[in-house]
C-alpha positions in Angstrom: -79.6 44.2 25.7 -83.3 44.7 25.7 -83.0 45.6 21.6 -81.6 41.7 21.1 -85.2 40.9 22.7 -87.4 43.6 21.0 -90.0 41.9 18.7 -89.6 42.0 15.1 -92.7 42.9 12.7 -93.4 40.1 10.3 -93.8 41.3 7.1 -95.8 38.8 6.0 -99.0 39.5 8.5 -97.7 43.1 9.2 -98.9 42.6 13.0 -97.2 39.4 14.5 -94.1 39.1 16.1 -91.6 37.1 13.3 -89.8 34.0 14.9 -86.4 34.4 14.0 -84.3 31.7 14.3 -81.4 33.5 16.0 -79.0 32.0 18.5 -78.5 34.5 21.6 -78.5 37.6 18.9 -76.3 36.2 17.0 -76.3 38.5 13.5 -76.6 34.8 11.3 -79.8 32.5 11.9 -78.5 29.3 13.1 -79.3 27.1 10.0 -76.5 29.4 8.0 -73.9 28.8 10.7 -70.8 26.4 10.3 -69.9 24.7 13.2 -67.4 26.2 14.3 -69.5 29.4 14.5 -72.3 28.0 16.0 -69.8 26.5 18.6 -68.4 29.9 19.4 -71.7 31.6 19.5 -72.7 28.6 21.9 -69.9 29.2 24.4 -70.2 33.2 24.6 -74.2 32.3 25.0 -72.9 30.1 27.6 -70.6 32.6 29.2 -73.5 35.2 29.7 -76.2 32.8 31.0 -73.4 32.1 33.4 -72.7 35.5 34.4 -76.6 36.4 35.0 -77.5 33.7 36.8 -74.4 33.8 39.4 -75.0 37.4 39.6 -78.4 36.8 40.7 -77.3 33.7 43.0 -78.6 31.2 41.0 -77.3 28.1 40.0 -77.0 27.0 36.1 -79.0 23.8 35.1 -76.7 22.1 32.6 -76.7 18.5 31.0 -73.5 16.4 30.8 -72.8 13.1 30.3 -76.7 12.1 30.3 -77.0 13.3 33.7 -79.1 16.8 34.6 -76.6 18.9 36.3 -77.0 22.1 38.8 -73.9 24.2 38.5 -73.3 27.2 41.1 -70.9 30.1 41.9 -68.5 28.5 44.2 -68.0 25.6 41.9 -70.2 23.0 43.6 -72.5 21.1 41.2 -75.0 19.3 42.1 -76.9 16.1 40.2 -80.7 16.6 39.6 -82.8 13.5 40.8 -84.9 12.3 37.9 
């Protein structure tokens, strides 16, 4: 996992990190993505933030409906005062 992460030499400069615009290591920079793929890269992103965080016993901060949301483990969620 630590290679998704790993800082990529800009060619350009030859000695700073290159921002690329990839979504959760996704092999396709975001602006080339359909929809559809940049939904299903969304949900497996999703999916792992999930897993890491509950692993860890943390709750997942998520927005729906216009409302800041804190979602845990067990299923409870839990509106953020604003």
């Amino acid at each position: 996992m630590n290679e998704l992460f790993a800082p990529i030499l800009d060619t350009a400069t030859l000695d700073l990190p290159a921002i690329m615009p990839l979504y959760g290591g996704a092999e396709k920079p975001v602006s080339q993505m359909s929809e559809d793929e940049f939904d299903a890269v969304a949900q497996a992103v999703y999916v792992k933030v999930r897993e890491q965080a509950f692993s860890r016993g943390l709750p997942v901060i998520i927005g729906r409906e216009g409302q800041v949301l804190k979602e845990y483990a067990d299923g409870r969620i839990e509106v953020v005062p604003s």
